[in-house]
N, C-alpha and C positions, 0 to 999 in steps of 0.2 A: 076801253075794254069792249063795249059795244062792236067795233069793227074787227075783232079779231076771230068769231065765228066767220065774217064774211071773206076772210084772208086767206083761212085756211080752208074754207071751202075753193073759192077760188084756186091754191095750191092743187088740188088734191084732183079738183074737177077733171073729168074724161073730158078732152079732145079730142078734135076730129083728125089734125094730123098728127096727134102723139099715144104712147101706146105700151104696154109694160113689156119689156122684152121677153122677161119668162114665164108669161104667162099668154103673151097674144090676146089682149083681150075682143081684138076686130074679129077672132075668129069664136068667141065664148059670149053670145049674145043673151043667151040667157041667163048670164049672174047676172044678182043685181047692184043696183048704183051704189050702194051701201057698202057691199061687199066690196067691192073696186074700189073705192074709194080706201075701208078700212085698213084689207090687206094686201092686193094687187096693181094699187097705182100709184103704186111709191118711188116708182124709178121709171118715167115716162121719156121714151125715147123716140126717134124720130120715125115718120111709117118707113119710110126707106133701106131705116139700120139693118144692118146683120151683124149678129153677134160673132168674133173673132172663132176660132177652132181653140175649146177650151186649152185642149191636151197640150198645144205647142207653149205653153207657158212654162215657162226655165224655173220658176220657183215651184214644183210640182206640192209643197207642203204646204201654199198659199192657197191652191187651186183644190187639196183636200181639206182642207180645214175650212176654208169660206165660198166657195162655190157649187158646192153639193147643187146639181139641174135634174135631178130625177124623180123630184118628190112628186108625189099621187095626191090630187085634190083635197084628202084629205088630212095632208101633211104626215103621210106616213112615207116608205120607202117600198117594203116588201120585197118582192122578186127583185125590185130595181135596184138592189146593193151590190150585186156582182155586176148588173151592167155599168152600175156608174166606178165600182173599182175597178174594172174594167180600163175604162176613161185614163183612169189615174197610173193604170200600169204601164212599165215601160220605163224608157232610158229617165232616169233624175237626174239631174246637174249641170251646172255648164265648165265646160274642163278648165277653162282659163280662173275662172273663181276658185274652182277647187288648186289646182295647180300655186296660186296665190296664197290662197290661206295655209296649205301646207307647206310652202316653201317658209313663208313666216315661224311657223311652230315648228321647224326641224334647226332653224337656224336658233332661233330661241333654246331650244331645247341641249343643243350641242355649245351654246356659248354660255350655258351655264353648269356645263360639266356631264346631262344628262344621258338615257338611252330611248332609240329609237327602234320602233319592232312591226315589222310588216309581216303581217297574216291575210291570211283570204279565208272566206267564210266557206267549212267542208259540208255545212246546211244552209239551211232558210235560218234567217237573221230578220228577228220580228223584236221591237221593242217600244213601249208608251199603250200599249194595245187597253190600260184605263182611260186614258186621253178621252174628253167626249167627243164625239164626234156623232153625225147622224149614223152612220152604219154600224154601230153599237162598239166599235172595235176600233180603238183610234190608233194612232202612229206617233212617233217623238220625229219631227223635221229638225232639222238644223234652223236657225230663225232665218237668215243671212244666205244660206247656198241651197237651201230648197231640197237637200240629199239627206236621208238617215243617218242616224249617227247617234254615239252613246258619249252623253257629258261623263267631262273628269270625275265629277262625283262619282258616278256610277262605276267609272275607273275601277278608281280609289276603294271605293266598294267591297268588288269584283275582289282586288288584288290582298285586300286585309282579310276578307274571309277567306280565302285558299289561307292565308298567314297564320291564322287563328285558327287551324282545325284542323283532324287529327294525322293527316298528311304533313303538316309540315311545323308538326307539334314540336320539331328540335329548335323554331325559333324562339329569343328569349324575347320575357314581355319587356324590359328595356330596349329592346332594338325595335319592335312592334311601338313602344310609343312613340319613339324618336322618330320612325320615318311615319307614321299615321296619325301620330297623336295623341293622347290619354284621352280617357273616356270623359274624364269632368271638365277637362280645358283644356284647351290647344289644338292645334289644327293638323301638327306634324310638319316634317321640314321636307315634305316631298310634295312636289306639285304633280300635278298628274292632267296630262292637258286631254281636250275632249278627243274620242278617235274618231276620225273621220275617213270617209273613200280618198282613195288615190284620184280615182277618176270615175266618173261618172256611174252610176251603178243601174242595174236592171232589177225591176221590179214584178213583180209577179202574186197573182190571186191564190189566197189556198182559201182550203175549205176544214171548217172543224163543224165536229156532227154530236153534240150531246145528245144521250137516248134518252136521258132522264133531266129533261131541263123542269118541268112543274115541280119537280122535287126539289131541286137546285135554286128555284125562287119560291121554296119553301111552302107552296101549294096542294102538294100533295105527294104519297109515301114511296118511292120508287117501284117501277112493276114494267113486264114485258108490255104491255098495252101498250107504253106511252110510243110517239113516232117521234124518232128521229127528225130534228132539225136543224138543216145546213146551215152556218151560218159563215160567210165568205169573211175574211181579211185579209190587207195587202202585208208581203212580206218582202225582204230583197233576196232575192235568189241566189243560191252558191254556187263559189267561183269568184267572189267579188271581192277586189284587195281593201285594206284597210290598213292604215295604219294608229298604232299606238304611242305614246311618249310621255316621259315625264324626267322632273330633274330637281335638284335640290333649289331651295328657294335661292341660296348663297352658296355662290359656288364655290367647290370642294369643300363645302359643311357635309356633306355625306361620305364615308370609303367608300373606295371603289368595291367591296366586300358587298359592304349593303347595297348597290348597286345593283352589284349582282346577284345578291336575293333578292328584292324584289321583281328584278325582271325574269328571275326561274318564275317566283308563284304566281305572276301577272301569267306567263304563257301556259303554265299549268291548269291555272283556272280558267283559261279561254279554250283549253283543250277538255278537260275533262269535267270540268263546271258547264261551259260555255255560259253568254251573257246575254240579255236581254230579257225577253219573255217565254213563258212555255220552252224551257231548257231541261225539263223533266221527260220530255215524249223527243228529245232530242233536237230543238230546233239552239239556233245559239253557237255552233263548235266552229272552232277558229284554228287555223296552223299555221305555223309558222312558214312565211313565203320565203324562202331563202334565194327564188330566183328575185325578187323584188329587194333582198337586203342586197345581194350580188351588184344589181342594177344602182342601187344608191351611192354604193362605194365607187363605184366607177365614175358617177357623174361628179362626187364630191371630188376625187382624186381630181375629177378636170376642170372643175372651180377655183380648188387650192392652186393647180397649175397658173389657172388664168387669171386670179387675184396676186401671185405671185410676177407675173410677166406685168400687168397694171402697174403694180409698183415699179418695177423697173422702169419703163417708159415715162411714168412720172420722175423718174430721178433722172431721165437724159436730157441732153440739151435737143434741140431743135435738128442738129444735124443728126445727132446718133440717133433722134426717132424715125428720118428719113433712110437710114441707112437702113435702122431694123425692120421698116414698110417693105423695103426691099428684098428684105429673105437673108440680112447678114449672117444670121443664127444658123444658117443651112447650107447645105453642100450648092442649091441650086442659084447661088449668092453669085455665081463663077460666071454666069451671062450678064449680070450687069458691071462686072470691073470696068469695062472699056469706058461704060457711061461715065462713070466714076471717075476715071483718068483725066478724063476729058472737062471734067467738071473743076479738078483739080488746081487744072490748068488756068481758069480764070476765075478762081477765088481768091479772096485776102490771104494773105501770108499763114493767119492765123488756119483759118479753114482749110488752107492747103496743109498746112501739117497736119492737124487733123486726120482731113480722108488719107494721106498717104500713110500716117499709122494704123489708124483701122485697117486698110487694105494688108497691110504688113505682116498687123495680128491674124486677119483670117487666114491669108496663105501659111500661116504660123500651128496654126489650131485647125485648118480643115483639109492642109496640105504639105503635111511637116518633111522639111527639107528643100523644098521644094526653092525658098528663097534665095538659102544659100548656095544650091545648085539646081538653076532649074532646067528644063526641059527645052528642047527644040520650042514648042505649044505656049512655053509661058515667059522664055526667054526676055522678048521684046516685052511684055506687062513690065515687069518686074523690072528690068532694067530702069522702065519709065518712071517706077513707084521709086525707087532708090534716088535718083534723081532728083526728085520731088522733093526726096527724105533731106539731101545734100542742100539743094536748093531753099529748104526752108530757114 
């Protein structure tokens, strides 16, 4: 026990080539040993270091939550909270994770019956703003992608209040518990997955100015005397897509009925509710991106397409995948017959029938009539593929 004052002092001791990065102590000769020691040389790094460029850090909710570098000697902030949000503002995400996580929850979401709803935010989109943080005004991060974002809960939330109130008072309370859940037990049969950005979103400083803050922490009675103070938070700026979704726990356990009530009052309260924080002074309002739904259906149309062509290929033998490399399926098929012919020519019996049918079929299906009477142009093919046909 004896040696372990001497251990950590030895830990803790100022060297001559080590040095605490945020603080410089080579350059703060008048603290003393004490001080360094207690609270400033705790992370002793080499004299040479330099610290990386905070801001280029891809988890930007990593870098607000735990690296606040602006504090004032005497561990306050002051002025220094709009410089350091500052810091923080700017592009959040990296597209490939987001592009990832969302490709997940759409497939999820649709293979279990549910709907998918892409909005852009028509304001500033502020939310967690209780969160502690040093700059009095914290943010909700995604844990994983570093980009804001509202959990399913808060969904869920969002969409049962527009449900329950006087808007859209014609729902019954049976179909309010079945998709949300009764208030004593259950959870509800609708899952409501977190909304996250499409892609990468832009961040931006605002400022709110209470006149009467001594009153508001209950110090004294509100009056023109008091002064206004600024007090900065980071917000994501509008313009910024987002998508929502959600789906039945088991699929087709919901109608398609409920379905579609819930995704009216899910987009009614993102319009006229809006969500997050401060949705009273208008920050929060969402609408519906229809060029972003447009965009989805197109690309899904070309997944379906090309999981459906996957399967095929998987059902061919070796030749008909070489054939369909080749462009069988298309008009521009017609420059490589000759190869084909020729290839025909020195295959097994079996393979020469083969290609000399498929050749058959295409001039059948991309050139009709053409076999039974063909052209000056295709005379000599064709005579050759029939041959083939005889021959096998």
């Amino acid at each position: 026990m004896r040696l372990l004052p001497l251990i950590w002092g030895h830990i803790y001791r100022p060297r001559q080539n080590l040095y605490p990065c945020s603080y410089g102590l080579r350059n703060l000769p008048q603290l003393s040993w004490a001080r360094r020691v207690g609270r400033l040389s705790r992370i002793p790094l080499y004299r040479d270091f330099t610290l990386p460029e905070l801001t280029r850090c891809n988890n930007r909710g990593l870098l607000f939550d735990k690296f606040c570098d602006s504090w004032n000697p005497d561990w306050t902030l002051g002025e220094q909270k709009k410089q350091w949000l500052s810091k923080v503002a700017g592009i959040a995400g990296n597209a490939n994770l987001i592009a990832d996580l969302i490709g997940r929850i759409q497939s999820l979401a649709e293979k279990l019956g549910g709907r998918i709803i892409f909005v852009r935010t028509a304001s500033r989109f502020v939310t967690g703003t209780g969160n502690n943080n040093p700059v009095e005004n914290g943010f909700t991060w995604h844990p994983t992608l570093g980009t804001p974002y509202l959990p399913g809960t808060s969904v869920k939330g969002l969409a049962k209040a527009w449900a329950e109130s006087e808007e859209a008072k014609d729902k019954s309370q049976v179909w309010l518990e079945d998709a949300f859940g009764a208030k004593e037990s259950g959870s509800g049969n609708i899952i409501f997955f977190d909304a996250l950005p499409l892609r990468p979103v832009q961040l931006a400083v605002d400022v709110m100015t209470p006149h009467y803050s001594d009153y508001y922490q209950g110090s004294a009675p509100p009056g023109d005397w008091q002064s206004p103070v600024p007090i900065p938070f980071l917000t994501v700026d509008a313009g910024q897509a987002f998508m929502f979704a959600f789906a039945p726990r088991q699929h087709n356990s919901v109608s398609a009925r409920h379905l579609d009530d819930i995704e009216e009052c899910l987009i009614q309260a993102l319009d006229f509710s809006g969500a997050g924080a401060k949705t009273a002074v208008g920050y929060g309002q969402f609408l519906v991106d229809e060029g972003e739904a447009e965009k989805y259906k197109r690309q899904r149309e070309a997944m379906l397409v090309e999981e459906c062509r996957k399967q095929e290929l998987f059902a061919m033998n070796p030749l008909q995948r070489e054939l369909s490399a080749d462009g069988f399926d298309g008009d521009t098929f017609i420059a490589k017959i000759d190869n084909w012919i020729d290839r025909a020519e020195k295959a097994e019996d079996a393979d020469k029938l083969e290609i000399a049918q498929a050749l058959q079929a295409w001039y059948e299906k991309f050139r009709p009539g053409y076999f039974e009477s063909p052209n000056k142009k295709n005379k000599a093919r064709i005579d050759h593929i029939k041959s083939l046909l005889n021959r096998s």
